[in-house]
N, C-alpha and C positions, 0 to 999 in steps of 0.2 A: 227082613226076610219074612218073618210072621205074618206081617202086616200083608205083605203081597197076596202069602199062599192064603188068609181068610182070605181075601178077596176075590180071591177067583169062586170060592163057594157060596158067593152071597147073590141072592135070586134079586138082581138090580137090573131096571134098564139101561141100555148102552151108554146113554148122556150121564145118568148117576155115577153107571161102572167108570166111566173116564175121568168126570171128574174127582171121585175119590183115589183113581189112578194116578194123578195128577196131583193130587196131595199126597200123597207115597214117594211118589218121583221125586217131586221137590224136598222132602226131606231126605229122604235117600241120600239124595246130592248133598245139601246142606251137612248131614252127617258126615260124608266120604269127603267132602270138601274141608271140612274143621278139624276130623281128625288129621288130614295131611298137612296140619299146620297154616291153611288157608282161615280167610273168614269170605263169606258171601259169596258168590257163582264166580269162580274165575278159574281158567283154563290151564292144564300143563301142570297139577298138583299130582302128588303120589298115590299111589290105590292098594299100600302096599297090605291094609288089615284086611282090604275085598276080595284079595285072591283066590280065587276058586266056585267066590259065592253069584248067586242070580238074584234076581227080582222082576217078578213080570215077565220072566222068559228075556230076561237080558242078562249079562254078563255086569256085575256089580261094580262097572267103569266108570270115569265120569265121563270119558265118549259114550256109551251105549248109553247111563241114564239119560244125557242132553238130549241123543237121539229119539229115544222113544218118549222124553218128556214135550220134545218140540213135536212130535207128529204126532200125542195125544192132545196135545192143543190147537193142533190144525184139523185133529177130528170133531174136536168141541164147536172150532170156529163154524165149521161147515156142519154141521147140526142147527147152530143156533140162528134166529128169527131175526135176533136184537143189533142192529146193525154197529151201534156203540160194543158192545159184548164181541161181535164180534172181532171190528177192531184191537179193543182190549188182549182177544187170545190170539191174535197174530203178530200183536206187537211181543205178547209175551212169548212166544212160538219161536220170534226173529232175537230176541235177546238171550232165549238158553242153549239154540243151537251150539253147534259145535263149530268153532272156527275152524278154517281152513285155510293152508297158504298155494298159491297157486303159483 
Protein backbone atom coordinates (compact mmCIF):
# COMPACT_ATOMS: atom_id res chain seq x y z
CA UNK A 1 0.00 0.00 0.00
CA UNK A 2 3.02 2.38 0.72
CA UNK A 3 4.39 1.70 -2.14
CA UNK A 4 1.31 2.75 -4.19
CA UNK A 5 0.37 5.99 -2.31
CA UNK A 6 4.62 7.38 -2.89
CA UNK A 7 3.75 6.76 -6.12
CA UNK A 8 1.17 8.72 -6.91
CA UNK A 9 3.50 11.82 -5.41
CA UNK A 10 6.41 11.33 -7.55
CA UNK A 11 6.77 13.96 -10.42
CA UNK A 12 7.32 11.06 -13.30
CA UNK A 13 6.28 10.83 -16.76
CA UNK A 14 3.41 8.61 -17.82
CA UNK A 15 5.44 5.67 -19.39
CA UNK A 16 7.95 5.93 -15.98
CA UNK A 17 4.57 6.23 -13.82
CA UNK A 18 3.27 2.87 -15.41
CA UNK A 19 5.91 1.05 -15.43
CA UNK A 20 6.94 1.36 -11.88
CA UNK A 21 3.06 0.87 -11.68
CA UNK A 22 3.44 -2.23 -12.92
CA UNK A 23 6.24 -3.29 -10.70
CA UNK A 24 3.87 -2.59 -7.73
CA UNK A 25 1.07 -4.59 -9.23
CA UNK A 26 3.14 -7.43 -9.90
CA UNK A 27 4.14 -7.66 -6.45
CA UNK A 28 1.16 -6.79 -4.97
CA UNK A 29 -0.31 -9.94 -6.63
CA UNK A 30 2.78 -12.13 -5.96
CA UNK A 31 2.34 -11.14 -2.26
CA UNK A 32 -1.71 -11.63 -2.07
CA UNK A 33 -1.12 -14.62 -4.16
CA UNK A 34 1.79 -16.47 -1.57
CA UNK A 35 0.07 -15.33 1.32
CA UNK A 36 -3.14 -17.32 0.19
CA UNK A 37 -1.07 -20.36 0.10
CA UNK A 38 -0.49 -20.03 -3.68
CA UNK A 39 3.02 -19.65 -5.43
CA UNK A 40 3.10 -17.71 -8.86
CA UNK A 41 -0.09 -15.93 -10.77
CA UNK A 42 -2.74 -18.38 -10.54
CA UNK A 43 -6.39 -17.75 -10.26
CA UNK A 44 -9.25 -18.43 -7.52
CA UNK A 45 -6.78 -17.97 -4.38
CA UNK A 46 -8.14 -16.29 -0.99
CA UNK A 47 -7.76 -12.34 -0.28
CA UNK A 48 -8.70 -13.04 3.00
CA UNK A 49 -5.48 -10.48 4.83
CA UNK A 50 -6.59 -7.70 1.79
CA UNK A 51 -9.80 -7.04 3.09
CA UNK A 52 -10.70 -3.55 2.97
CA UNK A 53 -7.34 -2.37 1.66
CA UNK A 54 -6.50 -0.50 -2.08
CA UNK A 55 -3.68 0.12 -4.18
CA UNK A 56 -3.65 2.35 -7.21
CA UNK A 57 -7.26 3.10 -6.67
CA UNK A 58 -8.10 -0.70 -6.84
CA UNK A 59 -9.54 -2.86 -4.45
CA UNK A 60 -6.56 -5.16 -2.90
CA UNK A 61 -8.17 -8.38 -5.10
CA UNK A 62 -6.53 -10.57 -7.19
CA UNK A 63 -9.34 -9.65 -9.92
CA UNK A 64 -8.81 -5.84 -9.53
CA UNK A 65 -4.78 -6.22 -9.39
CA UNK A 66 -4.87 -8.65 -12.74
CA UNK A 67 -7.23 -5.93 -13.91
CA UNK A 68 -5.43 -2.90 -13.63
CA UNK A 69 -2.13 -4.92 -14.03
CA UNK A 70 -3.28 -6.00 -17.65
CA UNK A 71 -4.45 -2.57 -18.70
CA UNK A 72 -1.25 -0.91 -17.44
CA UNK A 73 0.43 -3.13 -19.74
CA UNK A 74 -1.62 -2.34 -22.59
CA UNK A 75 -1.07 1.28 -21.70
CA UNK A 76 2.70 0.61 -21.86
CA UNK A 77 2.32 -1.51 -25.06
CA UNK A 78 0.58 1.37 -26.92
CA UNK A 79 3.19 4.02 -25.71
CA UNK A 80 5.96 2.12 -26.83
CA UNK A 81 7.89 2.47 -30.48
CA UNK A 82 9.60 -0.96 -30.01
CA UNK A 83 7.68 -3.44 -31.79
CA UNK A 84 9.35 -6.66 -29.96
CA UNK A 85 8.58 -4.46 -26.44
CA UNK A 86 5.58 -4.26 -27.61
CA UNK A 87 4.73 -7.66 -28.20
CA UNK A 88 6.50 -8.48 -24.90
CA UNK A 89 3.68 -6.24 -22.96
CA UNK A 90 0.76 -7.74 -24.67
CA UNK A 91 1.79 -11.04 -24.26
CA UNK A 92 2.38 -10.14 -20.62
CA UNK A 93 -1.12 -8.18 -20.59
CA UNK A 94 -2.76 -11.59 -22.05
CA UNK A 95 -1.10 -13.89 -19.38
CA UNK A 96 -2.29 -11.86 -16.05
CA UNK A 97 -5.52 -11.12 -17.07
CA UNK A 98 -8.26 -12.43 -15.29
CA UNK A 99 -9.96 -15.58 -16.57
CA UNK A 100 -13.26 -15.76 -17.29
CA UNK A 101 -15.83 -18.55 -17.84
CA UNK A 102 -18.43 -18.05 -20.32
Amino acid sequence: EAAGDRLGGLDLDAERRDRLAAEVLEAALDWLLAGSGGAGRTQGRSQGRSQGRSLLGAPLTETSLRRLLEATYRELARRTRDRDECRRLVDSANAVRPRTLL
